[in-house]
C-alpha atoms as one frame of an Amber mdcrd trajectory, in Angstrom:
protein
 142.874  56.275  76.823 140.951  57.864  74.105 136.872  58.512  74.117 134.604
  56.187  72.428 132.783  56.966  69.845 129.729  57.482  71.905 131.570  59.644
  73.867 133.372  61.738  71.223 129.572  62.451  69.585 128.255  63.372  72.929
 131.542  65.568  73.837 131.020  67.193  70.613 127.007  67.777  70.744 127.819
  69.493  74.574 130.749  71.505  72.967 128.055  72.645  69.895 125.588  73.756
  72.337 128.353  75.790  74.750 129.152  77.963  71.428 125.673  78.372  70.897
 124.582  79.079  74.272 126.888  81.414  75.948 129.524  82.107  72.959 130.636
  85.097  74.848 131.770  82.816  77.896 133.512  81.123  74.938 135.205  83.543
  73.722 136.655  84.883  76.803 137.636  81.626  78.176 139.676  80.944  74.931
 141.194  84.314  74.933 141.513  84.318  78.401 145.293  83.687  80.310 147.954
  83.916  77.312 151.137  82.276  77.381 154.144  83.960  79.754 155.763  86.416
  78.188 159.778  86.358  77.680 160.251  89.671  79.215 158.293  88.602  82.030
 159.949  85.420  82.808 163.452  87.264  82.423 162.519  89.989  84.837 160.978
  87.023  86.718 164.055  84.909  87.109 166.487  87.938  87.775 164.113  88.709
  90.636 164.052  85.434  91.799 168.011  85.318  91.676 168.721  88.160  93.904
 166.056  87.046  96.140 167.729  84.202  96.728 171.291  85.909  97.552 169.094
  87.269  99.641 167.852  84.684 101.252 171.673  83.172 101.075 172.948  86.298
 102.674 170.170  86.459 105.650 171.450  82.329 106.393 175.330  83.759 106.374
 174.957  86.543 108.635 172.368  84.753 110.477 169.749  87.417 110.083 166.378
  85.299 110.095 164.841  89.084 109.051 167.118  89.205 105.698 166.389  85.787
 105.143 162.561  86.481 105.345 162.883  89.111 102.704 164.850  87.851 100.883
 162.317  84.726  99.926 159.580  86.609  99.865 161.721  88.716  96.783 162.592
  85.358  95.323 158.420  84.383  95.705 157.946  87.706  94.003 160.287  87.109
  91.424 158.640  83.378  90.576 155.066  84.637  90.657 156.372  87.577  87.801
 157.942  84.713  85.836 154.827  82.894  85.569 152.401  85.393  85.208 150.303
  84.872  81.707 150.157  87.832  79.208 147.081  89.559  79.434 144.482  89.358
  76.886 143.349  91.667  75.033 140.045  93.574  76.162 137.610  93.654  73.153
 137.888  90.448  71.146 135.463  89.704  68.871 133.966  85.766  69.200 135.335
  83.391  66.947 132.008  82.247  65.534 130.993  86.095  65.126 133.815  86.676
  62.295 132.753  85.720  58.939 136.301  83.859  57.078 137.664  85.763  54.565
 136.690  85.645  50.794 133.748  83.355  51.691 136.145  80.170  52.447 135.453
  78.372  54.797 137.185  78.303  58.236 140.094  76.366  58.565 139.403  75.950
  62.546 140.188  72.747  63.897 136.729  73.062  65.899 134.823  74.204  63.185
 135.749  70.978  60.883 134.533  68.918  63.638 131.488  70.677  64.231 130.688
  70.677  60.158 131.322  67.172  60.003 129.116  65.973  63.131 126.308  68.326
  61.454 126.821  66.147  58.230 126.692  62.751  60.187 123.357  64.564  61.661
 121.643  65.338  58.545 122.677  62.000  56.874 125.062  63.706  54.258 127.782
  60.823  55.081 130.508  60.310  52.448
């Protein structure tokens, strides 16, 4: 269901004030947890495979100790699959960088925020 218009404004005005507020909390939250990597969800799922022969293996030679270890590999081998990339440690805010040549930013954020400051000031189109 998507936000009223009253809603949208007043999402938008909170947002505004967040960036101006605590823009380093910004910035780390949208750097923060990355994507997973494809190294680490190959490593991850290999893991998890011989985990579960070994949990397989522990159920065949009814060994309730193999079987044990043999999840907790196969646990292991999910949580490494899953785990984000890290970000990197320094990253400068994305209202602290200035856009290139003097254009102006092509952020999807920052259109929004230019436009509700228009609507503000009365400079509607």
């Amino acid at each position: 269901m998507p936000l009223s218009e009253q809603e949208q404004r007043l999402l938008d005005e909170m947002e505004r004030h967040l960036y101006r507020s605590d823009a380093e909390f910004v910035s780390k939250v949208s750097a923060g947890a990355g994507k997973p990597s494809y190294r680490g969800i190959a490593l991850g799922s290999l893991i998890a495979v011989v985990g579960a022969i070994g949990l397989v293996l522990g159920v065949v030679i009814q060994q309730p100790l193999v079987g044990l270890l043999g999840f907790a590999i196969m646990l292991t081998g999910v949580l490494v699959a899953t785990k984000p990339t890290r970000a990197p440690l320094e990253q400068p805010s994305p209202r602290q960088t200035a856009p290139a040549g003097g254009q102006k930013s092509s952020r999807l954020m920052d259109r929004f925020n230019d436009r509700w400051d228009k609507r503000q000031s009365g400079d509607e189109r």
